[in-house]
N, C-alpha and C positions, 0 to 999 in steps of 0.2 A: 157785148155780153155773150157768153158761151152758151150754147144747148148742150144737152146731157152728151149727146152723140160727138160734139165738137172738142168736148172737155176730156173722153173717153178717149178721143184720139191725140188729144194733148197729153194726156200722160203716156199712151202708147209709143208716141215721138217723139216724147221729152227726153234728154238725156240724165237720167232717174238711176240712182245703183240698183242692180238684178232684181232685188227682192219687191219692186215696187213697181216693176214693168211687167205689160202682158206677156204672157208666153214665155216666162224667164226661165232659163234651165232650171230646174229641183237642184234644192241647196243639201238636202239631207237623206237619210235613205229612207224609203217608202215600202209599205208590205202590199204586193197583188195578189187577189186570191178569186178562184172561178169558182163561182156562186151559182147555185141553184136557185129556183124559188121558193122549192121546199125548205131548202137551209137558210135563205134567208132570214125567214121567222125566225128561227134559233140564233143565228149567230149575228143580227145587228142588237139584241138586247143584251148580248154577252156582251157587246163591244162597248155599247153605252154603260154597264155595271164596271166594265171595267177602266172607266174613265179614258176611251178612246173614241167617244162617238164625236165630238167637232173635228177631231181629224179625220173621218171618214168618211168616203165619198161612194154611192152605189152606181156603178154605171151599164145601162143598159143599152145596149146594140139596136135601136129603136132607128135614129134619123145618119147617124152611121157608126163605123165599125166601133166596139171595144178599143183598138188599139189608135185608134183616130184620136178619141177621146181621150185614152191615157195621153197621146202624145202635145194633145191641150191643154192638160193639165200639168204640163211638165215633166212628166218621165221620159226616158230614154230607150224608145221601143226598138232601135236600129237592133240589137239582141234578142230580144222577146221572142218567147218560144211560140211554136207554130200551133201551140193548141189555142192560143189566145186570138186567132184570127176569126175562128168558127165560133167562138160562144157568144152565149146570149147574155150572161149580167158576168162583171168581173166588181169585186170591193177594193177599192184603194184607201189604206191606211197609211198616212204621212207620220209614223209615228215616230223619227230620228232614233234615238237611244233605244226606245224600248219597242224597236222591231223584229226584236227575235221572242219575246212576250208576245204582241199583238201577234205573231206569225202563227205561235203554238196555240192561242187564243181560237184562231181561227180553222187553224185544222181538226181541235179536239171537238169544235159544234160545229163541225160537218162539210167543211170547204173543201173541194174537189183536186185541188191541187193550189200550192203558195208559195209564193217568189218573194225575194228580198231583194229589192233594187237600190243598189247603189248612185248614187250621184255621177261615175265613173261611166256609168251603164252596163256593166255585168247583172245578169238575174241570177240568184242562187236559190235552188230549189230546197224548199225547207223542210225534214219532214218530220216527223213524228220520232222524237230520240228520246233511249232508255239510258236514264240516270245511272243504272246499278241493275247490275244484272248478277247475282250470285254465280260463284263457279262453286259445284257442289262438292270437288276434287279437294279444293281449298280450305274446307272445312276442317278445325280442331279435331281429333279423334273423340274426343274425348266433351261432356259438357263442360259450359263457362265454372267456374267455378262461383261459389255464391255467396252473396256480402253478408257479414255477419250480422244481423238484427236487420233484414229485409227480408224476414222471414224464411229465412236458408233451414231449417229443420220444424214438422211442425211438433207442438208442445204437446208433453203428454198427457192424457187425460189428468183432470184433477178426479184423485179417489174421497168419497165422500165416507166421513165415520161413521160408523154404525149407526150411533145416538143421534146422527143428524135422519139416516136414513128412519128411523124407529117414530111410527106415528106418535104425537104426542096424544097422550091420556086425558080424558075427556073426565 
């Protein structure tokens, strides 16, 4: 019979597909992002509201590096930019599909800088982009023109008759 530690290494050595060995490449892409501790408070209850919190992992530069640790977990640090060597907490998000959400997620409640790591191992730095940005050049000269019965003119007073106006007689 196996101990915990013997069983641990039997699946470690077993020949297991990717997803079910230790230390198996990252199958999908993953959002990194350097975290404060101030913003932490803020942005892992974002993350949980936004239904990303079991895919995310806080890791803190405690017994070794950040990038030690991402590369424990599977990411592919051979890339990784050089700020991530010095910090103190980085947040990893495994969230596949929706890591350009988790991304934006995490820069608008306060994350320091965030990376989108592919499977591949490119980081691409994410940042803060504007949907629409009016060019004021572009504008009609003139106003929209206005739909008729939404209120496009307003109505003119109603005049009241004299006899309505004239107190009644007591």
């Amino acid at each position: 019979m196996l101990d915990f530690h013997g069983y641990c290494d039997f699946l470690a050595h077993a020949d297991w597909p990717l997803p079910f060995k230790r230390n198996a490449a990252m199958l999908q892409d993953s959002v990194v992002a350097i975290v404060s501790d101030d913003t932490v408070r803020n942005i892992l209850p974002a993350v949980h509201r936004a239904g990303l919190g079991h895919l995310a992992r806080l890791v803190r530069a405690n017994r070794s590096t950040a990038l030690q640790q991402l590369q424990r977990a599977g990411v592919p640090v051979s890339q990784a930019p050089t700020s991530l060597k010095a910090c103190p907490a980085v947040l990893l998000v495994a969230a596949a599909a929706r890591s350009p959400m988790a991304a934006s997620l995490l820069l608008q409640h306060g994350a320091g800088a965030v990376w989108i790591v592919s499977a591949q191992g490119p980081w691409i730095e994410h940042d803060d982009v504007i949907l629409a940005q009016p060019n004021v050049h572009e504008l009609p000269p003139q106003p929209a023109r206005l739909v008729p019965g939404r209120g496009a003119a307003p109505r003119p007073p109603i005049a009241a008759s004299s006899s309505e106006l004239a107190e009644p007689a007591e």
